[in-house]
C-alpha positions as CSV (number, residue, x, y, z in Angstrom):
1,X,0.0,0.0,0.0
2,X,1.3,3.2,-0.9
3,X,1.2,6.8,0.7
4,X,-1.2,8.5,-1.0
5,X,-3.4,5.3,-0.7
6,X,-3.3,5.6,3.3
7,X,-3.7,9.4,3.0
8,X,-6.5,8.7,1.2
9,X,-8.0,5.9,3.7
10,X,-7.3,8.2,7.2
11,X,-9.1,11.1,5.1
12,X,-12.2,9.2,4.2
13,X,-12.1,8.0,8.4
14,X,-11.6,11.1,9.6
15,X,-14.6,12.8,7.3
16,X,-16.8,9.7,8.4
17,X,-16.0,10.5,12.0
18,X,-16.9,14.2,11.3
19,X,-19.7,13.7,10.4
20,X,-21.1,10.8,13.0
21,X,-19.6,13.8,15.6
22,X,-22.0,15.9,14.1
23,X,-25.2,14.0,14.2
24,X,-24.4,12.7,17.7
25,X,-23.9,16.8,18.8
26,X,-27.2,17.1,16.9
27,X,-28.9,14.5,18.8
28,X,-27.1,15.7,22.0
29,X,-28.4,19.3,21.3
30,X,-31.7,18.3,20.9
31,X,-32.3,16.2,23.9
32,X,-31.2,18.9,25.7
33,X,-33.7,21.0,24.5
34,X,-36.0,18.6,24.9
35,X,-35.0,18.4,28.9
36,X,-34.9,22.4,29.2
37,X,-38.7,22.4,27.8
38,X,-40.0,19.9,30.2
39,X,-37.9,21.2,33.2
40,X,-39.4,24.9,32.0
41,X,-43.2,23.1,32.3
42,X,-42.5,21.5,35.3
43,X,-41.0,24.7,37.2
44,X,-44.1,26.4,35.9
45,X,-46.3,24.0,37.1
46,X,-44.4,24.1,40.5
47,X,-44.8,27.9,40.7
48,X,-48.8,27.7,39.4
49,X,-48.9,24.8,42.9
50,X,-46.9,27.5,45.1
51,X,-49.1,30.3,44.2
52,X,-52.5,28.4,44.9
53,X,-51.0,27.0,48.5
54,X,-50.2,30.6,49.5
55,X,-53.7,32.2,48.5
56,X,-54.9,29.3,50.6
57,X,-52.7,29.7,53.2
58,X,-51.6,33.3,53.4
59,X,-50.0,33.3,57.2
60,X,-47.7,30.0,56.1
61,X,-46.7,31.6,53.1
62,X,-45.8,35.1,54.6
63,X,-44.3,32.7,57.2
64,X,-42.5,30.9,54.7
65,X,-41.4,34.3,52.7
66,X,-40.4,35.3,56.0
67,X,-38.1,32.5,57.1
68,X,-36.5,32.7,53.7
69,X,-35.6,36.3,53.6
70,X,-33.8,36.1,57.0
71,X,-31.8,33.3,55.8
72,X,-30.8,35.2,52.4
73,X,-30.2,38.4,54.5
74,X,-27.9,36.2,56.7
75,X,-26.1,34.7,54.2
76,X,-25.5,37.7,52.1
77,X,-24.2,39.0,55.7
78,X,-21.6,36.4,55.9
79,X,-20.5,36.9,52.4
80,X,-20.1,40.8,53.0
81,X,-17.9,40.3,56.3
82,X,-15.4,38.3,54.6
């Protein structure tokens, strides 16, 4: 077998290796969309829930709003003393 034989061989592997690199980035890109939508509907859905417990509940959710802004404040605090 000659060089320009093998050159020819390692070309036609490396453009066939291109190529399945793109469809699997493709596929990869996709499915990751595909993830980011349904994490998107379920975050929604999780807010929709949150919002109808607090309108139930309105003292547990200012209790709860509450409770989370002192532990943000603290935090934020902590990171300002340093």
């Amino acid at each position: 077998m000659d060089f320009k034989e093998k050159e020819k061989q390692i070309k036609d592997t490396l453009m066939k290796e291109k190529e399945e690199l793109k469809v699997a980035y493709s596929d990869l890109i996709e499915k990751l969309r595909s993830e980011g939508e349904k994490m998107q509907l379920d975050l929604r859905n999780e807010y929709d829930n949150a919002k109808k417990y607090v309108k139930k509940n309105p003292e547990t959710g200012v209790g709860i709003a509450l409770a989370g802004g002192l532990i943000i404040g603290l935090a934020i605090a902590k990171l300002l003393k340093k």
